[in-house]
MILUMKOL-976253 format. One record per residue: residue in one letter; x, z, y of N, C-alpha, C in turn. Coordinates in steps of 0.001 Angstrom, whole numbers, padded with zeros to 6 digits, always signed. Layout:
residues N
AXZYXZYXZY...
END
This chain:
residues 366
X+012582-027662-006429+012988-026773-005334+012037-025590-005292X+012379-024429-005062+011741-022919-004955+012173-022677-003805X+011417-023017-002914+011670-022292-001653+010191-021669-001647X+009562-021463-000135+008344-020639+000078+006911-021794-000298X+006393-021578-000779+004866-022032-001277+004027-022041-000085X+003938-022265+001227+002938-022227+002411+001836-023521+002026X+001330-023063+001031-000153-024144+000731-000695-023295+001439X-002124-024139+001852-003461-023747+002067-003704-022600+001678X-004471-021667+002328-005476-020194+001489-006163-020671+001161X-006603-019984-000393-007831-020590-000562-008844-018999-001350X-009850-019143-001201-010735-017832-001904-009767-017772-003042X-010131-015965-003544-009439-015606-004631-010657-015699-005440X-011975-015812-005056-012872-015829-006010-013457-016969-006320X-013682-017493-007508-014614-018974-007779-015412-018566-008376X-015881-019532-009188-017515-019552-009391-017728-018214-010352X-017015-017968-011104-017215-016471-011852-015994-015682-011364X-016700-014217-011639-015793-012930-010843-014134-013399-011571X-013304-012894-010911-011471-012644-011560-011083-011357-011221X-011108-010755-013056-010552-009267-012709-009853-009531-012372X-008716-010126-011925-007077-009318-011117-007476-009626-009467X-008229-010083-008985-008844-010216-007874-007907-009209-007307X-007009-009253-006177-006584-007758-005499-006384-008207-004407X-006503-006840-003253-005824-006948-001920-004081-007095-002158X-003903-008267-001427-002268-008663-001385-001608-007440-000486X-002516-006928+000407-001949-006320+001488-001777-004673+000978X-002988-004432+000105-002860-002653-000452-001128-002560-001475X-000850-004184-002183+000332-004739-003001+001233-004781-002241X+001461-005243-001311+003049-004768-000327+003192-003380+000404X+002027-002860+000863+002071-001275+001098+002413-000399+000245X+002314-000730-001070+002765-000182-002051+004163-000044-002589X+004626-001099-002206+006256-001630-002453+006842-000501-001457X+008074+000013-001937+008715+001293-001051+009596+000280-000096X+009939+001139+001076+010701+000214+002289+012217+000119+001320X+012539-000688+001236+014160-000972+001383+014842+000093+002192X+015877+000662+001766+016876+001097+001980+017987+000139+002896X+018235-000827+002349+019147-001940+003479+018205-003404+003354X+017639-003853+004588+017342-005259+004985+018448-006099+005501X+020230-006046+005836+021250-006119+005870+022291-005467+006721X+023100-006156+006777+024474-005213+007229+024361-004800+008789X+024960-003294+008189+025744-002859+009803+025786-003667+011141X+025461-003567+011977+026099-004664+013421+026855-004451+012708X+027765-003536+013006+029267-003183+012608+030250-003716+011892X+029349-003972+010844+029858-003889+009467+030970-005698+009589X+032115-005342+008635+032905-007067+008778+032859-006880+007067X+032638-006330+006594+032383-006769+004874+031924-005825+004257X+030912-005998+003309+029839-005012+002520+029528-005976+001785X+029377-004601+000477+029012-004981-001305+027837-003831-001738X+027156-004999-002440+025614-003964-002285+025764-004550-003755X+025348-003200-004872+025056-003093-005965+023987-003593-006482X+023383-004068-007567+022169-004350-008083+022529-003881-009424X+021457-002412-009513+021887-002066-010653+020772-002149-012151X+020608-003549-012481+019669-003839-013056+019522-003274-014676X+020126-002633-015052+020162-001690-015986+019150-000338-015891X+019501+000367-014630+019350+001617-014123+017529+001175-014210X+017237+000126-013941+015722-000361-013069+015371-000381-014711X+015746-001534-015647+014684-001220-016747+014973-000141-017338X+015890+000794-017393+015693+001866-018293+014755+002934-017339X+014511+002783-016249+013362+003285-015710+011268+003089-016609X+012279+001750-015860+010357+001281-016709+010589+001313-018196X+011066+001735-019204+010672+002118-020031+010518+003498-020524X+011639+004198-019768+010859+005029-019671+009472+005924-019166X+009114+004847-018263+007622+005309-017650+006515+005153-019165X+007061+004209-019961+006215+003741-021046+006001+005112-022386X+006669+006481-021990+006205+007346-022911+005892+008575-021980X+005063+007999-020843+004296+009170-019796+003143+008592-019065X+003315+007656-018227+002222+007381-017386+002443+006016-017010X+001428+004811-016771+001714+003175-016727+001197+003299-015173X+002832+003385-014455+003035+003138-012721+003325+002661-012337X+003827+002506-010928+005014+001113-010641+005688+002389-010346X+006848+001673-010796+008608+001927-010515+009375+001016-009624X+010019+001594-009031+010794+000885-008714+012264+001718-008498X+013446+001116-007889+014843+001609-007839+015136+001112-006313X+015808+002050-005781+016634+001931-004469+017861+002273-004651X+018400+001480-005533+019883+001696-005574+020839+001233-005163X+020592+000997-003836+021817+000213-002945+023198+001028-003033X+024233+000345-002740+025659+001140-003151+026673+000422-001910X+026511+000842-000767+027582+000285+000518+028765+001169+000439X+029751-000090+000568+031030+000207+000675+032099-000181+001967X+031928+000912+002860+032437+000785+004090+033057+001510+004773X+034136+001571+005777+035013+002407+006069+034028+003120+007762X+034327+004483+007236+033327+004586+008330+034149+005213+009448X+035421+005580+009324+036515+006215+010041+036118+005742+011252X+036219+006010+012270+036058+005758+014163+037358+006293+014260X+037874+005493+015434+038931+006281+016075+038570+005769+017630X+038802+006818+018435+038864+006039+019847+039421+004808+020091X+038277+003887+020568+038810+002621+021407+039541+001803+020773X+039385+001943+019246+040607+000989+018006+039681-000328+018126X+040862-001103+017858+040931-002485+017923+040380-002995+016810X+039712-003875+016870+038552-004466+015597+039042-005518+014908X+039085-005763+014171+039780-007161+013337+039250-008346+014434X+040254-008872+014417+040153-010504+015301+039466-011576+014309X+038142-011968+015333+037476-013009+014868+038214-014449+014856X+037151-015284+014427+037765-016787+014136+036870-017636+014957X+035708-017010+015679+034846-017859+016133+035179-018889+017364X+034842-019228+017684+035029-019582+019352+034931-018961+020718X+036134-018755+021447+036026-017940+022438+034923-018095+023557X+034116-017612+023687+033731-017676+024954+033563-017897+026616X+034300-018411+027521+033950-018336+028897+033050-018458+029774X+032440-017853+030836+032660-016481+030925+032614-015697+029897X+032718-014516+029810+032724-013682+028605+031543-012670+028665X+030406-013797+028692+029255-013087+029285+027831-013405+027972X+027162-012413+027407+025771-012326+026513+025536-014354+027096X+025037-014446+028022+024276-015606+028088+025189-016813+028202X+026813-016441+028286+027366-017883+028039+027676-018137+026299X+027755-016637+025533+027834-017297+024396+027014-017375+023619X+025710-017191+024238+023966-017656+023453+024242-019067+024193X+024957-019552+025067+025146-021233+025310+025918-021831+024612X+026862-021488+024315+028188-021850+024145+027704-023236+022979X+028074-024530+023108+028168-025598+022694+028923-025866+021516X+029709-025282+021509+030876-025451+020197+030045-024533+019353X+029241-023516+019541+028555-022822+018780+027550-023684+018080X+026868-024349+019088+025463-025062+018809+025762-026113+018144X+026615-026910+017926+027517-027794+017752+027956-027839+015777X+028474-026697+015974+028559-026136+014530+027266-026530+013818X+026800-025359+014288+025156-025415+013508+024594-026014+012949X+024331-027227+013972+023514-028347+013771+024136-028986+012677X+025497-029639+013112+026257-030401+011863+026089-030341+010745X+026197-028452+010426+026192-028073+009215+024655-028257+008581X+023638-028092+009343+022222-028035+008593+022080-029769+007941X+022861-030471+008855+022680-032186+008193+023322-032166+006771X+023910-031110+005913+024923-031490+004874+024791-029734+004227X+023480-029811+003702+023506-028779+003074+024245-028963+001776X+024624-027893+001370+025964-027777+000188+024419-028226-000770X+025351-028668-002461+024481-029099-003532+023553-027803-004093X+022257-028291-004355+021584-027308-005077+021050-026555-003808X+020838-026968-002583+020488-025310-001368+019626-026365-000637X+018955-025499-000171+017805-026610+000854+018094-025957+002390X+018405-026505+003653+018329-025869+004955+017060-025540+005072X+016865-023631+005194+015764-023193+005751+015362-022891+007428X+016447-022841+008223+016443-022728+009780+017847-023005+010329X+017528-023550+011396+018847-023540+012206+018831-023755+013046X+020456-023096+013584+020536-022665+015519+019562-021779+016072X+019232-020623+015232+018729-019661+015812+019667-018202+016365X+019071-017766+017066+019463-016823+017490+019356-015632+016865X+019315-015357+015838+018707-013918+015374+019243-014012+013886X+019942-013132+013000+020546-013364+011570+019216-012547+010829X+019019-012817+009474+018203-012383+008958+018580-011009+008400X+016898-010370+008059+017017-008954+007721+015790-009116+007090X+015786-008719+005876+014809-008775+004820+014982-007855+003375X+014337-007783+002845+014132-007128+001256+015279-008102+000938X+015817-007543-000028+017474-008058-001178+018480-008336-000588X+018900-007694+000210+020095-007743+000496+021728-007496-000178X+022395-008419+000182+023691-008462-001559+025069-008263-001148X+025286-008504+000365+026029-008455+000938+026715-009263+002055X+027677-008977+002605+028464-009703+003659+029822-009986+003928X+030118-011227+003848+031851-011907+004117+031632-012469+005296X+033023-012681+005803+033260-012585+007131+034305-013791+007114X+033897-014952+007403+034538-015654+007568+035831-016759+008386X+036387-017093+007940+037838-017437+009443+036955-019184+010193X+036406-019626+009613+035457-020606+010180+034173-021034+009899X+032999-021937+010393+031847-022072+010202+031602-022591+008628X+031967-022296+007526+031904-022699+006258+030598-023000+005649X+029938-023396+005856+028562-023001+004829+028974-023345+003141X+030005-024145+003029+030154-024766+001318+030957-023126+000824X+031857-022478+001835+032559-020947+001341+031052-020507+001235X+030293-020071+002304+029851-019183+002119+028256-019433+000814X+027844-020925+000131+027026-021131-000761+028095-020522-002247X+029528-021046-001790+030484-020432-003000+030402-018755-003361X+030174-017879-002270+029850-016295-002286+028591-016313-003476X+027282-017200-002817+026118-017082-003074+025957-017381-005187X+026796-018432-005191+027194-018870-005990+027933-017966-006978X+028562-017135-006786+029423-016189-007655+028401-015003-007978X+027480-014549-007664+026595-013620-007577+025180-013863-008765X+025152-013699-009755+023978-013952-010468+022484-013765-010081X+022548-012766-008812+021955-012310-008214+021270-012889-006902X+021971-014225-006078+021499-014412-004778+021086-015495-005220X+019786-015697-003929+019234-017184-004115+018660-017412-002617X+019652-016680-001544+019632-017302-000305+020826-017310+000573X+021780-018005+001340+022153-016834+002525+021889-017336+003820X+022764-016716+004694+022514-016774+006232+023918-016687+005971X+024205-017638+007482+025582-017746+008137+025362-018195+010017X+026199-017170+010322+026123-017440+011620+027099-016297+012434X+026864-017230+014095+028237-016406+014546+027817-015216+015661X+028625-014232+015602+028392-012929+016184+029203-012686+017344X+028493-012293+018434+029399-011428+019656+029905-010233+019320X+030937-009821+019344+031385-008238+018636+032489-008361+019487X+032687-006495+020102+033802-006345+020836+035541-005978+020354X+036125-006362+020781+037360-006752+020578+037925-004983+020286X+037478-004116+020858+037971-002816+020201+036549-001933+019860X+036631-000600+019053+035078-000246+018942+034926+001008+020572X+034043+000608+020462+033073+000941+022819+032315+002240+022193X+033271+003135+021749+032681+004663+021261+033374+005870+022492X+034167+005330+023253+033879+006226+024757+034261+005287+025686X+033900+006453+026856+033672+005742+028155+035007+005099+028511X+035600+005044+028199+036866+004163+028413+037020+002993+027954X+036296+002688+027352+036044+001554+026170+034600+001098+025937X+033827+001047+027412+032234+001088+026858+031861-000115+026878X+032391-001079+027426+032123-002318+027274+033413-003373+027437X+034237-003232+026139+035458-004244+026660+035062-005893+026263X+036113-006478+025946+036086-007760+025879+035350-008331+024439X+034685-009518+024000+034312-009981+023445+035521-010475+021953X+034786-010543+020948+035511-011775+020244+034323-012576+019457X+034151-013610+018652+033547-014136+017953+033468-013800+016724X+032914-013335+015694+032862-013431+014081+031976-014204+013411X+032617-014828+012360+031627-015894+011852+031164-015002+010187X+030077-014834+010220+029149-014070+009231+028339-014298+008337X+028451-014037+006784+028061-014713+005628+027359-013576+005280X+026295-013464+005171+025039-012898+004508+024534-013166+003391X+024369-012511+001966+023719-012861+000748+022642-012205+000764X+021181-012876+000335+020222-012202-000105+019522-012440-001883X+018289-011866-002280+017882-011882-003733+016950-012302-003624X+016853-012575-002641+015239-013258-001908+015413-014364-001210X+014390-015605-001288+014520-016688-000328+014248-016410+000833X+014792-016452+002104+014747-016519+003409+013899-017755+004216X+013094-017208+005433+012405-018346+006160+013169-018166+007051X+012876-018629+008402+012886-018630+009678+011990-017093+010399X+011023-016977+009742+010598-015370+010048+011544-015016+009626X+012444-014553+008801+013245-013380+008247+014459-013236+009566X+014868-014579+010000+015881-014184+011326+015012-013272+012526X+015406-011952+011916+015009-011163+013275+016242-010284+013944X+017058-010218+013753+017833-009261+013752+018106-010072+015020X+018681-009738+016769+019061-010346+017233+019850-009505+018521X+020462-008520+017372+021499-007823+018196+020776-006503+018781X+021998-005937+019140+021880-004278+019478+022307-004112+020413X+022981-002985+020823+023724-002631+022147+024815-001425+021155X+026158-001675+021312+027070-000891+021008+027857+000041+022263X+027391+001239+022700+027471+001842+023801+027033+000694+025481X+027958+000270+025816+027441-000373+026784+027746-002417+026257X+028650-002096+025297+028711-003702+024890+027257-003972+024053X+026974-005434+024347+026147-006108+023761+026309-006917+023009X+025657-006746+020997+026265-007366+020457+024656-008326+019996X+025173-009637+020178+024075-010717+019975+024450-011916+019004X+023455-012656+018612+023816-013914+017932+023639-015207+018138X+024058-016058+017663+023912-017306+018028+024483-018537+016469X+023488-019400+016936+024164-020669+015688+023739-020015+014341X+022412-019405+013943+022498-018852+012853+021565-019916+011871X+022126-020245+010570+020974-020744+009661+020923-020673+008487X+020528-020307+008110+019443-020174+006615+019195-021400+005194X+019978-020670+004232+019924-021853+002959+019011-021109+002299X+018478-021858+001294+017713-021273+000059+018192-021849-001676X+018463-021137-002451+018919-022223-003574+017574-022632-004381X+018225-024015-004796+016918-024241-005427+017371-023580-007001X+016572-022365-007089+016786-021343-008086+015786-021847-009338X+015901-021426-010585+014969-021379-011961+015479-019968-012701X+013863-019449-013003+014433-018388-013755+014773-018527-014770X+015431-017793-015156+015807-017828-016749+014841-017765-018197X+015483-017614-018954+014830-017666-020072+014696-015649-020448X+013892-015906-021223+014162-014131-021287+013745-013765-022867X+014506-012981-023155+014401-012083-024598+013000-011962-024864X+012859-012425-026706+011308-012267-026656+010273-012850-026284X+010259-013696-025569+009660-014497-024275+009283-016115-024765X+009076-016555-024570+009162-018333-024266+008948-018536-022738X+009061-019314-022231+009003-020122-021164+010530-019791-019897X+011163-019649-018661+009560-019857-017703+008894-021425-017801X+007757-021098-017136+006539-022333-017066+006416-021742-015272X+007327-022893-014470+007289-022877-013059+005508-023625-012871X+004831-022440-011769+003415-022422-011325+003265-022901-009892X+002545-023198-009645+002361-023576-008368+001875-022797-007553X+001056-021691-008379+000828-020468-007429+000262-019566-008640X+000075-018403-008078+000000-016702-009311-001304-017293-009685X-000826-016989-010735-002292-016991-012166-003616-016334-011770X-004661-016763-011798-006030-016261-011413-007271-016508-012633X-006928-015909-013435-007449-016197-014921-009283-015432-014863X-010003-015886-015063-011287-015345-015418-010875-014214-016640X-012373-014118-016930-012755-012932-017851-012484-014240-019225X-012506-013883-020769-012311-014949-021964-013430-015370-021897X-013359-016619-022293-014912-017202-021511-015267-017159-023695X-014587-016836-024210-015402-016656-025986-015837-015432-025999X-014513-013895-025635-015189-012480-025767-015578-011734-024837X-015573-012617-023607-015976-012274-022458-015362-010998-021939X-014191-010675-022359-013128-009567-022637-012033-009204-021263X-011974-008822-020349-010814-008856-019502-009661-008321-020421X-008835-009943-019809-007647-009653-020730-006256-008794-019669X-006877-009016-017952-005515-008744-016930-005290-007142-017275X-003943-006440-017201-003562-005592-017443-003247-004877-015975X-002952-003411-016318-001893-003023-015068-000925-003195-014057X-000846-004076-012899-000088-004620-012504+001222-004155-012227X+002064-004844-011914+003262-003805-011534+004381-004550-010516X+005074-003672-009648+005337-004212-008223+006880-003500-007959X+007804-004486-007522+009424-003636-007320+009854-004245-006562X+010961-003457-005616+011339-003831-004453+012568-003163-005035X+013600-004048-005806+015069-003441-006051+016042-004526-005800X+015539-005221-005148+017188-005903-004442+017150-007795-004574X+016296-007740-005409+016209-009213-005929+015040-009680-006941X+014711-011041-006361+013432-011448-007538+013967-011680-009080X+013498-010643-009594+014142-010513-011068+012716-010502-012328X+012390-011274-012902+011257-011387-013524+011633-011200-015053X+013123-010611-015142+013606-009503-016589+012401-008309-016384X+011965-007941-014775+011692-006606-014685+010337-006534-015320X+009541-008288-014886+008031-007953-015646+008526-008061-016940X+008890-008653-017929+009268-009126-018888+009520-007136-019971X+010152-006252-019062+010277-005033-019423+008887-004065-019189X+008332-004521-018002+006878-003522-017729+005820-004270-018904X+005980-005636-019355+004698-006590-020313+004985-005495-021389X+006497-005055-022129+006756-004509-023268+006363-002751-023369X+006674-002142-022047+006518-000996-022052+005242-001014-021931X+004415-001625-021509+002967-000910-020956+002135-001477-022826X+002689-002061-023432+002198-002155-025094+002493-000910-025695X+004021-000561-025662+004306+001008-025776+003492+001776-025587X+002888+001923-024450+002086+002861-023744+000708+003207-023799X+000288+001774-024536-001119+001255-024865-001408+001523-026076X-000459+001676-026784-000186+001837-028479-000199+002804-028971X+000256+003867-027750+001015+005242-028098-000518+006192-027953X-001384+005778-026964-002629+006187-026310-003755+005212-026579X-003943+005070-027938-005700+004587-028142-006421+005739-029096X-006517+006719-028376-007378+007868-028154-008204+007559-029690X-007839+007642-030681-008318+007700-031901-008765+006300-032543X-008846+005122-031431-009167+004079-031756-008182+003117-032852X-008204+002032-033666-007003+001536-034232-006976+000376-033006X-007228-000038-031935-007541-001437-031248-006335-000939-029970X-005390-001547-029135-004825-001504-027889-005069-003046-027082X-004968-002376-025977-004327-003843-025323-002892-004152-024987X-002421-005183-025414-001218-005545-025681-001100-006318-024905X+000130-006358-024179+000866-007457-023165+001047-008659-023407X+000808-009451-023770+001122-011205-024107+001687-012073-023415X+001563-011649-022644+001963-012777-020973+001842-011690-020289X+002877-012287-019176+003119-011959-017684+003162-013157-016900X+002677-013369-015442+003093-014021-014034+004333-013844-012953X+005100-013909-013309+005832-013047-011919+005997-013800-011077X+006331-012852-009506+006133-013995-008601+006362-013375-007443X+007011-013834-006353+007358-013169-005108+006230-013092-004251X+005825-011841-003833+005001-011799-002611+005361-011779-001555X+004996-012719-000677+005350-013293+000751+004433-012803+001923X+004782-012082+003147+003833-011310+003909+004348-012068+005221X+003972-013290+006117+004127-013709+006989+005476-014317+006836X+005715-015013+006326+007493-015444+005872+007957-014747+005500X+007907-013033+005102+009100-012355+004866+008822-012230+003367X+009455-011836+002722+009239-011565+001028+009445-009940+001378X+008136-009383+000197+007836-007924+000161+008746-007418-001017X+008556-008350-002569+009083-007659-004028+008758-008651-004407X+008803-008273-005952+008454-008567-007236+007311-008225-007505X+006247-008999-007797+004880-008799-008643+004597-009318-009766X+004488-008489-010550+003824-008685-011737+002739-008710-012236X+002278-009800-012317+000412-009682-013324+000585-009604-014944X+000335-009207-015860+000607-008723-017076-000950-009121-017988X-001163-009884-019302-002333-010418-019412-002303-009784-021154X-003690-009711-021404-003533-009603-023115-003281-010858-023736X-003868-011886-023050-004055-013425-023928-003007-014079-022870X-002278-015521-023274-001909-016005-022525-002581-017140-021361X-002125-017715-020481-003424-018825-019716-002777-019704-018841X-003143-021108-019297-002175-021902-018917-001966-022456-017572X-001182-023471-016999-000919-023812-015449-002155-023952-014825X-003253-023966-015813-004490-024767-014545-005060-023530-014167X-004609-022562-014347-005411-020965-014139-004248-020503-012943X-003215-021765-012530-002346-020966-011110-002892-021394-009935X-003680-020792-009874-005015-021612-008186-004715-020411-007000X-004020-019179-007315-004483-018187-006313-002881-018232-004907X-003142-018821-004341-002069-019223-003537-001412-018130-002148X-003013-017350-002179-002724-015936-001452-003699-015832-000409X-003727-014889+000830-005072-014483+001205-004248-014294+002902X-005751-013841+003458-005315-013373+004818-005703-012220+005079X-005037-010938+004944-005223-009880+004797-006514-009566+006095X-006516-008232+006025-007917-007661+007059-007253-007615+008710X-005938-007279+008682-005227-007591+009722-004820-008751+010215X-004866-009774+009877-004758-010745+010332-003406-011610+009449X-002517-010913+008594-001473-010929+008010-001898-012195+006924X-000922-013100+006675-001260-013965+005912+000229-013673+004513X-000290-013533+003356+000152-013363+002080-000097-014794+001323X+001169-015115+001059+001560-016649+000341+002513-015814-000870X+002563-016800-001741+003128-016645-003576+004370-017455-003230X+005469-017066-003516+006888-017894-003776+007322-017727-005089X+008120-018867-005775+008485-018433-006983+007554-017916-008116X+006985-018609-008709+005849-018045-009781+006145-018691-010993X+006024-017931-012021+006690-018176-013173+005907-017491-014147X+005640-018215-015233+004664-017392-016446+005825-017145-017862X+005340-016458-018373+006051-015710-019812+005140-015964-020762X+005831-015842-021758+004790-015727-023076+005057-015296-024272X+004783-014057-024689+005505-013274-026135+005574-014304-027161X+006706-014346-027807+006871-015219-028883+006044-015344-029696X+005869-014019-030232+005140-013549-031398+003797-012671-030758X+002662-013101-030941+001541-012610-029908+001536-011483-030809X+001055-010301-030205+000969-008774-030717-000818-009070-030593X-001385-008546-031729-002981-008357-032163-003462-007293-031445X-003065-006207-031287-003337-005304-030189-004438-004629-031576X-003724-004548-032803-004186-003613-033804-003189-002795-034509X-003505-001797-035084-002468-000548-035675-002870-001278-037139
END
């Protein structure tokens, strides 16, 4: 199971220094904000692109100019944005409400009812991460949203499931008004229920449910019965590569204890929609490019051999993709660094960690 890693903190430093030693916290400040953490209140169905092509032909091309982080914000929403006065909204499936009041259907029993049931019988392959909360999640990787005619969680793991891309969702049910409350004639009409399927690229906690409604002119739109799967995901295999070799936490490798040599490389960090560890697998190759292209008269480079990748986690929420990038490779007993407590008080945990290893080790000679 790959859900969130909440071990113990423990020092990033032991008995001898570790170049990759870094602030976790300067590493998510760095990551650009997301463009969508998820859908519209509004929204009753959205398709969000992942355009994982567009992202490595980025980073390689960074590999014949300057060794940076890249990243891509290429979200792609597809939604009708037409308003018309006081139009009538697609009819939900949820359960009606009485009174038709914010605090009877944050009560409402048939709501709570749902919920619970469903968290006892998580679909195969998904672990229950929260439930019967009030608040739908909003986080980094967002993939999209179906709108469902009842409380499904096995439909909505089937969405999650069709997507090469997701490895969480959220489902839960929404107050939304029965026409859209865009004038005063219409500022607060009647209620309906929608039941709401959320995909993310990222595993979801119980921090990530924050979202817990807005105000649509004078209607109030809120949630209720919401909970949270995670799949139990494995990365793939990757071109070039051997492994993954699932870690227990990011690699914290000393200096070579024979050439006393730092082997950690340039790190590299992306926030494009989903934990995708093709992306280190492309920065390990380009930054050899780059290393190869620029040894300033020398015949010697440092060459990529291994990578770590691994989700960085900032208080339950997932920030990106991190990449540690190594000349030599270094095996499971070098995954000790489990994460830190930033200067603010912020606590940074490792999800998902996974090592690489070039087939064919490059000598890092011309």
């Amino acid at each position: 199971m790959y859900a969130f890693l909440f071990a113990a903190i423990v020092g990033l430093a032991a008995a001898s220094p570790r170049p990759q030693d870094v602030d976790f916290g300067s590493v998510a400040d760095s990551l650009p904000s997301p463009t969508l953490l998820g859908p519209a209140i509004s929204a009753i169905s959205d398709a969000v692109s992942y355009a994982s092509t567009a992202v490595l032909s980025s980073i390689f091309s960074a590999a014949s100019a300057e060794a940076t982080n890249n990243s891509d914000d290429s979200y792609r929403r597809k939604r009708d944005t037409a308003t018309t006065t006081c139009q009538a909204q697609p009819s939900g499936y949820g359960p009606v409400t009485s009174p038709d009041t914010v605090s009877a259907f944050l009560n409402n029993r048939a709501i709570f009812s749902s919920a619970s049931a469903a968290a006892s019988a998580a679909p195969a392959a998904y672990s229950n991460a929260f439930t019967n909360l009030q608040g739908s999640t909003q986080q980094t990787g967002y993939l999209g949203l179906h709108t469902l005619q009842s409380y499904d969680v096995a439909k909505c793991a089937s969405y999650c499931d069709s997507s090469a891309y997701c490895e969480a969702f959220n489902i839960y049910f929404e107050r939304d008004p029965t026409v859209n409350p865009n004038d005063p004639g219409c500022s607060n009409p009647q209620s309906l229920t929608n039941i709401k399927c959320t995909l993310y690229g990222y595993p979801l906690s119980a921090n990530t449910a924050t979202n817990t409604g807005q105000y649509r002119n004078k209607f109030q739109v809120v949630i209720a019965g919401s909970n949270g799967y995670v799949k139990h995901w494995q990365a793939p295999a990757l071109t070039n590569f051997t492994g993954p070799v699932t870690l227990p936490a990011a690699i914290n490798a000393p200096f070579d204890p024979v050439t006393g040599k730092n082997t950690y490389l340039p790190r590299k960090s992306y926030d494009t929609g989903r934990f995708d560890p093709s992306l280190c697998a492309a920065a390990c190759q380009a930054q050899t490019l780059y290393d190869k292209a620029h040894t300033n008269g020398t015949t010697t480079y440092d060459p990529c051999n291994f990578f770590n990748a691994y989700i960085l986690v900032k208080d339950g929420v997932p920030q990106g993709t991190v990449c540690s990038m190594y000349s030599e490779p270094w095996n499971s007993s070098y995954a000790t660094n489990y994460g830190q407590t930033g200067s603010d008080g912020s606590v940074y945990t490792i999800a998902e960690s996974f090592s690489y290893t070039l087939g064919t080790q490059d000598p890092g000679s011309l």
